[in-house]
Biopython code that builds the backbone (N, CA, C, O; Angstrom):
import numpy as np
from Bio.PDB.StructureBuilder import StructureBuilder

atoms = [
    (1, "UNK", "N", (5.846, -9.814, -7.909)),
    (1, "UNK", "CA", (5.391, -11.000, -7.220)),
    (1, "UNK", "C", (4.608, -10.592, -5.993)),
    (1, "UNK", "O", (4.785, -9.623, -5.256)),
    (2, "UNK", "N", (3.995, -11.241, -5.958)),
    (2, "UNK", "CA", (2.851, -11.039, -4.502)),
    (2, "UNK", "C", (3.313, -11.690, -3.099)),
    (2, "UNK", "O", (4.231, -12.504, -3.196)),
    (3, "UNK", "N", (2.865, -11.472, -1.970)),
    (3, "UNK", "CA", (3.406, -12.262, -0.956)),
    (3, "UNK", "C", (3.322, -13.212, -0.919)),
    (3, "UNK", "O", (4.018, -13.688, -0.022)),
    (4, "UNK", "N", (2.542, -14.212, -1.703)),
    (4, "UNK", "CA", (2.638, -15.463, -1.297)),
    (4, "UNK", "C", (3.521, -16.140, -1.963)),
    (4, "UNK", "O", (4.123, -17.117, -1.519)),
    (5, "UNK", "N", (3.677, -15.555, -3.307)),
    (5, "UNK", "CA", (4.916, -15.831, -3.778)),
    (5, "UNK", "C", (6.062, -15.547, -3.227)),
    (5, "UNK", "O", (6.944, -16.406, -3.247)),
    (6, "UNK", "N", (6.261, -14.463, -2.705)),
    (6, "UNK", "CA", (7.226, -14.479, -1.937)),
    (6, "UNK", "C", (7.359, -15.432, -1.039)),
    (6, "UNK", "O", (8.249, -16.149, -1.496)),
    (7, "UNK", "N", (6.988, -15.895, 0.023)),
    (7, "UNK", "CA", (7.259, -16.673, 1.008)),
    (7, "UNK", "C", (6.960, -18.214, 0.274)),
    (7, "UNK", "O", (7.667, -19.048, 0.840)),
    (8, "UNK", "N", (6.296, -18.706, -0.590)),
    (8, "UNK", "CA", (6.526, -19.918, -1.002)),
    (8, "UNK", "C", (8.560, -20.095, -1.628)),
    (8, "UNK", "O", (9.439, -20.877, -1.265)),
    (9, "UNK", "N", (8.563, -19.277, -2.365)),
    (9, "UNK", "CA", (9.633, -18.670, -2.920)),
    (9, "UNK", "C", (10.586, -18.768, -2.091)),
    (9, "UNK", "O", (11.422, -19.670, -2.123)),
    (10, "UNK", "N", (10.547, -17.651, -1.088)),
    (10, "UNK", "CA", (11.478, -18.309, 0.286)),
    (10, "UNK", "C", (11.693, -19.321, 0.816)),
    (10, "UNK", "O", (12.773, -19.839, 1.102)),
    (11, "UNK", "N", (10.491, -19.722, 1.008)),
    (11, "UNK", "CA", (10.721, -21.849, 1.676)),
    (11, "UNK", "C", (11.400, -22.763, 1.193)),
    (11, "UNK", "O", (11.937, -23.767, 1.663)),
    (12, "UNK", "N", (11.315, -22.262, 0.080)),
    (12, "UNK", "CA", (11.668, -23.413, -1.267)),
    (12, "UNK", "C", (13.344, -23.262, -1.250)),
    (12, "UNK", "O", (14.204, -24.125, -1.069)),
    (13, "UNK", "N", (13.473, -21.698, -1.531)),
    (13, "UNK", "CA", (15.066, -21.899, -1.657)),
    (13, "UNK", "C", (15.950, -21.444, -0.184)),
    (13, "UNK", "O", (17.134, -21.129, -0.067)),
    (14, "UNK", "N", (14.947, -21.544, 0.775)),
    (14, "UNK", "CA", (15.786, -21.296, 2.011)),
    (14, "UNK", "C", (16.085, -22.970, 2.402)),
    (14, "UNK", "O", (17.034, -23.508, 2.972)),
    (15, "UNK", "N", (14.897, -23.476, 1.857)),
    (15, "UNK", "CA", (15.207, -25.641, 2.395)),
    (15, "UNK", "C", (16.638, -25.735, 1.303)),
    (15, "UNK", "O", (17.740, -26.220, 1.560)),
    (16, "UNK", "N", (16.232, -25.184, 0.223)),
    (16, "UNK", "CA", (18.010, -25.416, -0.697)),
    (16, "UNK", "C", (19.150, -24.775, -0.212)),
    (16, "UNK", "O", (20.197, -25.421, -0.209)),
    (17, "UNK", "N", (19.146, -23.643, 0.194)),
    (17, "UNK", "CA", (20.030, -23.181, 0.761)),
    (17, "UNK", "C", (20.833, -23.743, 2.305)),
    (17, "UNK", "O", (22.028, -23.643, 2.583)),
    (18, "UNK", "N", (19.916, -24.240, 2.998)),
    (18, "UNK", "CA", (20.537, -24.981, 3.761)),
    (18, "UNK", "C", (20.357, -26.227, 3.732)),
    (18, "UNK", "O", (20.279, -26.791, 4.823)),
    (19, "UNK", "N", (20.274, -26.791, 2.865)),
    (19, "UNK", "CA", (20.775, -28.616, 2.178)),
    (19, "UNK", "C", (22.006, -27.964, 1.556)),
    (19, "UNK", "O", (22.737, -28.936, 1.749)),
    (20, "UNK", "N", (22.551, -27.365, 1.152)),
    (20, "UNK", "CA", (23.780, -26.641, 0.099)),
    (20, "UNK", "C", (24.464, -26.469, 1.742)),
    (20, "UNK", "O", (24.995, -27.425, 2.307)),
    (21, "UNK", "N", (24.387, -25.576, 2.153)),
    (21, "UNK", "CA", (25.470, -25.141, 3.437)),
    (21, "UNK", "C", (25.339, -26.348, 4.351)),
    (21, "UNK", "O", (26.294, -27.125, 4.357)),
    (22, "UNK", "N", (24.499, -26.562, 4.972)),
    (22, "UNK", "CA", (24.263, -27.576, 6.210)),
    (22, "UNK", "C", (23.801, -28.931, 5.909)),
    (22, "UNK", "O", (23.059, -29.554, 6.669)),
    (23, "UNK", "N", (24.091, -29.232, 5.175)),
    (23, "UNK", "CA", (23.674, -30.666, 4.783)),
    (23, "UNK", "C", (22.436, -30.878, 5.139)),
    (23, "UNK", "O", (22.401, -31.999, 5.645)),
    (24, "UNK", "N", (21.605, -30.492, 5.142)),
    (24, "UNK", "CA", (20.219, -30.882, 5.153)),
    (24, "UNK", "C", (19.965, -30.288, 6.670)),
    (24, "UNK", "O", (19.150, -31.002, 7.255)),
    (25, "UNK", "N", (20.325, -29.435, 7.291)),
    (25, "UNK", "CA", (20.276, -29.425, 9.206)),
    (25, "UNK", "C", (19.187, -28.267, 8.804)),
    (25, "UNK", "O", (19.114, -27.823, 7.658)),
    (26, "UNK", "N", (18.292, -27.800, 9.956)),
    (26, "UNK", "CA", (16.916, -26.962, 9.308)),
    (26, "UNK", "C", (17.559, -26.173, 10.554)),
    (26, "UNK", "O", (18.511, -26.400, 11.301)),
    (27, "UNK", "N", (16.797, -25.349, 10.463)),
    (27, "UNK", "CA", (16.474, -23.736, 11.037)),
    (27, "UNK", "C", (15.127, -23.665, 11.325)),
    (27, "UNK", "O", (14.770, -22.599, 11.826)),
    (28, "UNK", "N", (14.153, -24.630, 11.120)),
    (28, "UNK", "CA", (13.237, -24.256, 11.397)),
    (28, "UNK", "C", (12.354, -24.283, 10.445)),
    (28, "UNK", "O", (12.860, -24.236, 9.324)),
    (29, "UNK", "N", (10.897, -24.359, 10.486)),
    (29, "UNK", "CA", (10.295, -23.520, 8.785)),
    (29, "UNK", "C", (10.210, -21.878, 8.958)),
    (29, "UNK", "O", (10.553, -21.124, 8.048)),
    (30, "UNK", "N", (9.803, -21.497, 10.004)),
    (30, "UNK", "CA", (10.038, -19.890, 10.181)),
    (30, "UNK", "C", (11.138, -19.558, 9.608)),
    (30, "UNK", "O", (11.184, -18.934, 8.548)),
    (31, "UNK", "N", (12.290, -20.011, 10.367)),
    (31, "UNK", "CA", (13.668, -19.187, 10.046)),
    (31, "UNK", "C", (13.907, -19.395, 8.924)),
    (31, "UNK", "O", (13.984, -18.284, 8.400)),
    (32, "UNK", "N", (14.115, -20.299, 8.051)),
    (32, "UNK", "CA", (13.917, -21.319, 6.797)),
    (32, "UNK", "C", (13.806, -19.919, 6.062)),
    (32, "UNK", "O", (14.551, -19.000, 5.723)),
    (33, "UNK", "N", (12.285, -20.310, 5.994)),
    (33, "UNK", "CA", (11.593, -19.344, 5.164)),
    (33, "UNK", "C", (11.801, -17.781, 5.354)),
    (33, "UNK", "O", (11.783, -17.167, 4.288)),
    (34, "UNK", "N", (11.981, -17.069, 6.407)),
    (34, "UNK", "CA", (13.069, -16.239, 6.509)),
    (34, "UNK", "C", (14.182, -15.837, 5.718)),
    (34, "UNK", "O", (14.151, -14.858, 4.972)),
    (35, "UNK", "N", (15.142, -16.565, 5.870)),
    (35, "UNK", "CA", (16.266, -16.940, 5.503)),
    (35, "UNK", "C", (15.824, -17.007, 3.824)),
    (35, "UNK", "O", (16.855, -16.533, 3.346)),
    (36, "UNK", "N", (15.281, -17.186, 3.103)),
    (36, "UNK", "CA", (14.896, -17.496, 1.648)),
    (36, "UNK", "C", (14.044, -16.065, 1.643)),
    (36, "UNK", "O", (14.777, -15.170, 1.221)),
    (37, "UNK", "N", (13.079, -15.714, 1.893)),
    (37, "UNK", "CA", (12.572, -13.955, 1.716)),
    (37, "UNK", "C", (14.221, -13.309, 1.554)),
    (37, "UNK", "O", (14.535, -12.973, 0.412)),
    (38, "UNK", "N", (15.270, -13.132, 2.670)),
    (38, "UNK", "CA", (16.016, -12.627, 2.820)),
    (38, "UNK", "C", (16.924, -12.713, 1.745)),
    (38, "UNK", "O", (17.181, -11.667, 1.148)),
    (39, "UNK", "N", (17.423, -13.696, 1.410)),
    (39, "UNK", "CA", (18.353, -14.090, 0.402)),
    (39, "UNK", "C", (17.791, -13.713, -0.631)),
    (39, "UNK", "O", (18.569, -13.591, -1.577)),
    (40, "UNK", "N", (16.639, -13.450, -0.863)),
    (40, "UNK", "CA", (15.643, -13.305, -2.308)),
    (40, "UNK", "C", (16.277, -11.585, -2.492)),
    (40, "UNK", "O", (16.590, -10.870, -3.444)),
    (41, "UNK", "N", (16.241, -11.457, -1.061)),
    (41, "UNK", "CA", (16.088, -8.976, -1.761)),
    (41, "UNK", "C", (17.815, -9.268, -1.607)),
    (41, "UNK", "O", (18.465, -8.517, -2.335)),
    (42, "UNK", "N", (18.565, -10.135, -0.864)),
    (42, "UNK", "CA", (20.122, -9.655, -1.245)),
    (42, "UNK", "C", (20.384, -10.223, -2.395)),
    (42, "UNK", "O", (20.952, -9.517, -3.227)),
    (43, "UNK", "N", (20.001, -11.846, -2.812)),
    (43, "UNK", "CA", (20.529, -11.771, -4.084)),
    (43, "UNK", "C", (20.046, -10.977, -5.109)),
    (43, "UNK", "O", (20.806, -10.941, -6.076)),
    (44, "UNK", "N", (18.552, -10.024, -5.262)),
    (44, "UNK", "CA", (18.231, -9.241, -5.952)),
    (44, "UNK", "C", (18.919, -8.154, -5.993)),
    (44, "UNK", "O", (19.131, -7.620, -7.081)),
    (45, "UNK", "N", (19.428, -7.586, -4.750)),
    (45, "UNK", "CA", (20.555, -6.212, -4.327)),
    (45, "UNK", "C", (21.499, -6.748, -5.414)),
    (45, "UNK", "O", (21.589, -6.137, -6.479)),
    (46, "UNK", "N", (22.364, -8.113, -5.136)),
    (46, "UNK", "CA", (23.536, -8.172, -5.289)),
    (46, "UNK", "C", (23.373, -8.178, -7.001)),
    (46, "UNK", "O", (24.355, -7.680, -7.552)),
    (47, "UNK", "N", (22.410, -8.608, -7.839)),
    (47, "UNK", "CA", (22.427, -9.098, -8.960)),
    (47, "UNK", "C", (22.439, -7.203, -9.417)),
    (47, "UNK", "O", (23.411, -6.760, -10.029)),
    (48, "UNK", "N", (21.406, -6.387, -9.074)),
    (48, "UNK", "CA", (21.418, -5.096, -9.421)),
    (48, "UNK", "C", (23.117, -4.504, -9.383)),
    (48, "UNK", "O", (23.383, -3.849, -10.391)),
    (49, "UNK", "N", (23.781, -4.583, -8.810)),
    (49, "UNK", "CA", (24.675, -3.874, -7.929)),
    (49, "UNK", "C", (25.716, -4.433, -9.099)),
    (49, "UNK", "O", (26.156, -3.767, -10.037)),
    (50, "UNK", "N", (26.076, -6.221, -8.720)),
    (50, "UNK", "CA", (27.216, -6.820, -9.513)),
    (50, "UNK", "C", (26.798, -6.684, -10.997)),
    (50, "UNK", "O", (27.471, -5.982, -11.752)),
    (51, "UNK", "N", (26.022, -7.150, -11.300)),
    (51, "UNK", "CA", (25.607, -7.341, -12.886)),
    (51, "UNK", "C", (24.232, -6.571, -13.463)),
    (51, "UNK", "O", (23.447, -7.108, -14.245)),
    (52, "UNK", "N", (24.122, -5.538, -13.059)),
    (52, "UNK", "CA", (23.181, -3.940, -13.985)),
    (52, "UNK", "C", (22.088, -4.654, -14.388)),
    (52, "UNK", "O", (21.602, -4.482, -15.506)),
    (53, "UNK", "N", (21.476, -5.742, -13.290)),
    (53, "UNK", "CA", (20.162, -6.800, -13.996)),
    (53, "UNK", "C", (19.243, -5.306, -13.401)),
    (53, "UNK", "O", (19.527, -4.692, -12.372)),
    (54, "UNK", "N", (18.455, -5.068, -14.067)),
    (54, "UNK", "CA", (17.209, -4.248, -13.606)),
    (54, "UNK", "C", (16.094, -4.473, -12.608)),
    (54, "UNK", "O", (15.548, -3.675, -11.847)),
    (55, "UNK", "N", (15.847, -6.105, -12.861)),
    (55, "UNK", "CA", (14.675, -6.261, -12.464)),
    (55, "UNK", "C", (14.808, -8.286, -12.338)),
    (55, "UNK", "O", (15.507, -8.890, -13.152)),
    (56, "UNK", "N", (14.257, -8.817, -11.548)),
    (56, "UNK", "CA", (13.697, -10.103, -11.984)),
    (56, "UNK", "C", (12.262, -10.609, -12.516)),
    (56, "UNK", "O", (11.230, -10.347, -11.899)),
    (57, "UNK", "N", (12.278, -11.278, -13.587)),
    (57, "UNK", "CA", (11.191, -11.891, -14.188)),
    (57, "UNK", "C", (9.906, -12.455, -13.809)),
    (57, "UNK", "O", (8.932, -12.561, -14.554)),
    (58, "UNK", "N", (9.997, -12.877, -12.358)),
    (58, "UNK", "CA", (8.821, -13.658, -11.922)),
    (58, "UNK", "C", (9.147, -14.599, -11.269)),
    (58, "UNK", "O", (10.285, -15.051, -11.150)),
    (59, "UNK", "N", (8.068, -15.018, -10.735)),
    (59, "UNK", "CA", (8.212, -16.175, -9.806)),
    (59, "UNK", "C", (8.480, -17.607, -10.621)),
    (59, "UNK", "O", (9.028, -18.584, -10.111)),
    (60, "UNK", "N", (8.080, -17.549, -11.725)),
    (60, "UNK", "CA", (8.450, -18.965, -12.967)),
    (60, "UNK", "C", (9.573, -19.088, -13.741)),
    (60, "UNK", "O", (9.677, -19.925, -14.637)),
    (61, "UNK", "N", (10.821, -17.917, -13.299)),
    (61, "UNK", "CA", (11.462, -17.406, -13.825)),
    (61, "UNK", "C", (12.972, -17.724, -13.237)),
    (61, "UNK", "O", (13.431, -17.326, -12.166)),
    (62, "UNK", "N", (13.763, -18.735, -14.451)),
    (62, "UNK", "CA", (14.997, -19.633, -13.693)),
    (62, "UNK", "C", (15.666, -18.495, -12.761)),
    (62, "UNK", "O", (16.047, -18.652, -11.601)),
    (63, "UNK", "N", (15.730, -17.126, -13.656)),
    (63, "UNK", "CA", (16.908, -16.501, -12.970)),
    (63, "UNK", "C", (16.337, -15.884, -11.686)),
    (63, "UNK", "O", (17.081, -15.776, -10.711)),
    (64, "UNK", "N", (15.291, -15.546, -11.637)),
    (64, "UNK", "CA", (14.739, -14.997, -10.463)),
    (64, "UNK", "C", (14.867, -16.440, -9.154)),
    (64, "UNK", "O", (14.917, -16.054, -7.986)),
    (65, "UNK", "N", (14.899, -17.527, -9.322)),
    (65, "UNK", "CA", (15.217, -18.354, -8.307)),
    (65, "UNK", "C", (16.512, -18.874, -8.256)),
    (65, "UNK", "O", (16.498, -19.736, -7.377)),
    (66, "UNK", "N", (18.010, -18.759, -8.925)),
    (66, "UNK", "CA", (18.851, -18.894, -9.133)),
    (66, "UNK", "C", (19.472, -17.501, -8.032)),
    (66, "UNK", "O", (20.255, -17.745, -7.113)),
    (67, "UNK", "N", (19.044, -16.295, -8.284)),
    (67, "UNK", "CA", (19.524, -14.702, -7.927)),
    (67, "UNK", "C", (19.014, -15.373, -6.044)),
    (67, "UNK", "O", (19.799, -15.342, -5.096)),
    (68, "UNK", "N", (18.103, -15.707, -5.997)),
    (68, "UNK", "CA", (17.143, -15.826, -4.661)),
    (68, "UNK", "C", (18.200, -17.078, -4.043)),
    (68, "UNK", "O", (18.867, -16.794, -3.049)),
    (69, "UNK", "N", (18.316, -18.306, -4.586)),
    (69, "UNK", "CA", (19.054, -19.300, -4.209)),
    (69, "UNK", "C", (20.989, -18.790, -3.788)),
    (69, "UNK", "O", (21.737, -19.311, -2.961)),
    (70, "UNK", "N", (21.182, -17.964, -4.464)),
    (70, "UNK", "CA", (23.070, -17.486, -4.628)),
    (70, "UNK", "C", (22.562, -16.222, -3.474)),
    (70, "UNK", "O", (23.314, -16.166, -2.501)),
    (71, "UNK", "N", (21.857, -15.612, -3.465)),
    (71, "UNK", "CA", (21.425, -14.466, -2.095)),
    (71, "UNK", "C", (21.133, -15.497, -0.525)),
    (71, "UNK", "O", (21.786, -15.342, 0.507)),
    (72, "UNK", "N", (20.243, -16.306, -0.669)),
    (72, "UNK", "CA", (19.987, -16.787, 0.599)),
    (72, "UNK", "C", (21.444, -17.767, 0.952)),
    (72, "UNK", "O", (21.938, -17.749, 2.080)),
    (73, "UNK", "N", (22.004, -18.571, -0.136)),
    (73, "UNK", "CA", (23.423, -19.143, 0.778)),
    (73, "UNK", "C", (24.513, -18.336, 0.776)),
    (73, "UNK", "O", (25.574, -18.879, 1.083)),
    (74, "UNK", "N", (24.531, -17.018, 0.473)),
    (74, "UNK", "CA", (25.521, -15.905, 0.830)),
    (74, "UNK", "C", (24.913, -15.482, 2.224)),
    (74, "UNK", "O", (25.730, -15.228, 3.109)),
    (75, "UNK", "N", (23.515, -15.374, 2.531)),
    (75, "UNK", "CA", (23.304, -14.982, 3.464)),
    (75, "UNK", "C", (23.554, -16.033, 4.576)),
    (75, "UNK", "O", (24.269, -15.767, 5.543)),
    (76, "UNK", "N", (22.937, -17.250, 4.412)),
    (76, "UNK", "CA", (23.622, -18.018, 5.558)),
    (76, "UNK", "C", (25.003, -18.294, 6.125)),
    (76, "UNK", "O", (25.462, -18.463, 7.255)),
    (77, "UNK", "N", (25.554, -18.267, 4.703)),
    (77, "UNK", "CA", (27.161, -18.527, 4.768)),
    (77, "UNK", "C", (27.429, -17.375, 5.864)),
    (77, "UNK", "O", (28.090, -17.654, 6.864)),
    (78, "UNK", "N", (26.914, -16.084, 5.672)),
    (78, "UNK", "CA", (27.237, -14.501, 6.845)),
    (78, "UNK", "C", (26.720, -14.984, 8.084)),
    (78, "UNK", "O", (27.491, -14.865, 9.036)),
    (79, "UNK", "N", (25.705, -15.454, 8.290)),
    (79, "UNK", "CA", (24.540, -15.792, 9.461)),
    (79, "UNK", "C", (25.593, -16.931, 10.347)),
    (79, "UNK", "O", (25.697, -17.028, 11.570)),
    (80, "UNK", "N", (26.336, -17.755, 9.242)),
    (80, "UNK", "CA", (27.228, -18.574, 10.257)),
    (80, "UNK", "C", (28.468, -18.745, 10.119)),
    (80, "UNK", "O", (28.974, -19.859, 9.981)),
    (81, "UNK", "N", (29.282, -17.366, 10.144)),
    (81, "UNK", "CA", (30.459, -16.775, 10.151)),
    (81, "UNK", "C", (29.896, -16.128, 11.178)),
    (81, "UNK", "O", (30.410, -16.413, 12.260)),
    (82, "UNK", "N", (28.946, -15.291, 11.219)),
    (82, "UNK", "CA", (28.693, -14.079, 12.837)),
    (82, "UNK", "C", (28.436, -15.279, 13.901)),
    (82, "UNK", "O", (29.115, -15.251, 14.927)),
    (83, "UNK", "N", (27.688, -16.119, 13.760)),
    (83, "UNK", "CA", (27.221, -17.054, 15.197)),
    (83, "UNK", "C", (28.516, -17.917, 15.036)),
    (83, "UNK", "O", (28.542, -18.531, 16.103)),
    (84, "UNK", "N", (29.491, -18.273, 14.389)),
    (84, "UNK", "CA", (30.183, -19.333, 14.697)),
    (84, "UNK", "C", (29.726, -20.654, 14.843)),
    (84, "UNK", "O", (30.463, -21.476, 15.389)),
    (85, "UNK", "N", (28.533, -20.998, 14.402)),
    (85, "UNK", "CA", (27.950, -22.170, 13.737)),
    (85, "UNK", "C", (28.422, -22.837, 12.585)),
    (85, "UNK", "O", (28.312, -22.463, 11.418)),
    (86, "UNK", "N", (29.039, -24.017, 13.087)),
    (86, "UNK", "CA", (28.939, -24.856, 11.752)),
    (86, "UNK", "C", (28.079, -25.676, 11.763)),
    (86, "UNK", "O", (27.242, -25.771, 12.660)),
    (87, "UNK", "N", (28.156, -26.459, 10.683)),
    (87, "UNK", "CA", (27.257, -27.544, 10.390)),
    (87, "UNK", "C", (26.971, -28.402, 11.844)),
    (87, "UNK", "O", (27.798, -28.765, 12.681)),
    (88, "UNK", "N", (25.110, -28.636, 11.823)),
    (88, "UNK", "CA", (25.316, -28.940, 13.214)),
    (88, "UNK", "C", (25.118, -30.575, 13.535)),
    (88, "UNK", "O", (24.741, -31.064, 14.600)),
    (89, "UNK", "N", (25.461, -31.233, 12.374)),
    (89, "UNK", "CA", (25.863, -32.579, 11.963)),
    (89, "UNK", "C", (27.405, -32.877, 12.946)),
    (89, "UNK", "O", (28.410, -32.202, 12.722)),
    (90, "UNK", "N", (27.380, -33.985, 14.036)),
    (90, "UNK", "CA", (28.372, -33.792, 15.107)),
    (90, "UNK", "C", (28.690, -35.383, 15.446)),
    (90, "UNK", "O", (29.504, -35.676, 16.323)),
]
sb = StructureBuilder()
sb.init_structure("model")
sb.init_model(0)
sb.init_chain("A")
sb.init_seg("    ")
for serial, (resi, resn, name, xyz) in enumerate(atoms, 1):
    if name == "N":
        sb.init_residue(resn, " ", resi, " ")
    sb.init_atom(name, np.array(xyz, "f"), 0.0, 1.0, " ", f" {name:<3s}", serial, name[0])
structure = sb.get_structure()
C-alpha cells in the first residue's frame, strides 16, 4: 500500500476505533489518523506474531482493515490505561 493509503486507511479506522472505545469523543483528525497508521503496523505485528498471517492483502481487503481496526482499539485501549483517560463523555 502506498501512503495515501495508508493514512486514508488510518482515518477511517482510527474515527472507528474511537466511536468503539469513546463513544464517538475525537482526538483530533491528526491524532485520529495517527492513532489508525499506528494500530494498522500493531495490528499487522500482532496478526504476524498471534496467527503466522504473512502479509496483508491490500487496502480493499476485509482482513487488512479488520487486523488495522483490532490494532488501533488495542492501541487506544493502552493510550488510555497509560493517561488514565476515560471516556471524555461527563
Amino acid at each position: 500500500m502506498g501512503v495515501i493509503a495508508w493514512i486514508v486507511l488510518g482515518l477511517i479506522v482510527g474515527l472507528l476505533a474511537e466511536k468503539i472505545v469513546n463513544g464517538g469523543d475525537s482526538h483530533g483528525l491528526i491524532v485520529t489518523t495517527v492513532i489508525g497508521v499506528a494500530g494498522a503496523v500493531v495490528g499487522g505485528w500482532l496478526a504476524t506474531k498471534l496467527f503466522h498471517v504473512d502479509d496483508v492483502k491490500g487496502f480493499f481487503n476485509i482482513s487488512t482493515w479488520l487486523t488495522a481496526l483490532a490494532g488501533a482499539v488495542v492501541l487506544l485501549l493502552v493510550f488510555h490505561a497509560l493517561t488514565g483517560r476515560r471516556s471524555a463523555r461527563r
